[in-house]
C-alpha positions as CSV (number, residue, x, y, z in Angstrom):
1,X,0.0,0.0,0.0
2,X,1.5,3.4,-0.7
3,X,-0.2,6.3,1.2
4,X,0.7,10.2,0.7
5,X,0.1,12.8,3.2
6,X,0.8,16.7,2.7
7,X,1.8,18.4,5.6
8,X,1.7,21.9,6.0
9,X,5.8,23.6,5.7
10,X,6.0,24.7,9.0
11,X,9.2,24.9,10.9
12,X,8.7,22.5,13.5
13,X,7.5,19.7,10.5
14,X,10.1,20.6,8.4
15,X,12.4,19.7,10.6
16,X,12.2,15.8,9.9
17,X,12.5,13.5,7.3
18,X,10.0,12.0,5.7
19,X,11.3,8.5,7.5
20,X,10.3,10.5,10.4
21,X,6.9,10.2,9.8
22,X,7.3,6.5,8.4
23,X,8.4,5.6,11.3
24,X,6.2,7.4,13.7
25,X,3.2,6.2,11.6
26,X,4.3,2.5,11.9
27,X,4.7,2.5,16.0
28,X,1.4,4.3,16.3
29,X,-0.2,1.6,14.3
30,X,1.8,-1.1,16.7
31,X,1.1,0.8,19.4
32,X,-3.3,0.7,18.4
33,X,-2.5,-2.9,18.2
34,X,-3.5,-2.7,14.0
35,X,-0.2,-4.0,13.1
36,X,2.6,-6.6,14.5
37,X,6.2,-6.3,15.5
38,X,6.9,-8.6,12.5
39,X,5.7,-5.8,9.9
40,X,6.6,-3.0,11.6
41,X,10.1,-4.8,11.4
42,X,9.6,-5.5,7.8
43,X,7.9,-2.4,6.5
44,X,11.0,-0.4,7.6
45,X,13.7,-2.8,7.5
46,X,14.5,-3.4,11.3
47,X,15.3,-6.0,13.4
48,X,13.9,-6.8,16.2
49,X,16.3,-5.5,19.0
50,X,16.5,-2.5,16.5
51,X,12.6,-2.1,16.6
52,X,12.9,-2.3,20.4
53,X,15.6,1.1,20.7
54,X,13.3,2.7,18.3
55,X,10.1,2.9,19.9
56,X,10.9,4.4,23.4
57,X,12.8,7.6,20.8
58,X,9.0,7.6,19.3
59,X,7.3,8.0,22.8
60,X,6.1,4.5,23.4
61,X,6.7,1.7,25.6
62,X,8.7,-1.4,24.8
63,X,7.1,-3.6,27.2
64,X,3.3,-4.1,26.4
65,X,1.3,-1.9,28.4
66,X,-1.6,-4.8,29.4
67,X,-3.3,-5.1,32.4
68,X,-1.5,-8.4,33.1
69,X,2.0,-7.4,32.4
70,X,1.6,-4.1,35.0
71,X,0.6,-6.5,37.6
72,X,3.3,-9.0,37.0
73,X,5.7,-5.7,36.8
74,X,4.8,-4.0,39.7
75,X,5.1,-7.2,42.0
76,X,9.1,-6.9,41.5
């Protein structure tokens, strides 16, 4: 799927590349549960433990954020 967005040129956009906003699409969508690790990794050519350093620069959590995995963290 190719998808095209126009952004307005402001200074605080123009700022990043346009793998930027790749990227920071992609985590979202991992993030809303709509995509896996596996095609995140594959749509932008990651591996795993690269995947993992990524997402924390991108605001999100590299431990899932579940109900179950909070309990099982906060007992340690």
């Amino acid at each position: 799927m190719y998808i095209s967005i126009e952004l307005p040129d402001t200074p605080l956009l123009l700022q990043h590349q346009s793998t930027y906003y790749q990227r920071l699409l992609c985590f979202s969508l991992y993030h809303l549960q709509q995509i896996s690790e596996k095609e995140v990794c594959e749509m932008l050519h990651l591996t795993r433990r690269e995947f993992a350093d990524w997402l924390p620069k991108y605001g999100f959590s590299a431990m899932p954020e579940d109900a179950e995995t909070i309990t099982i963290e906060c007992q340690k």
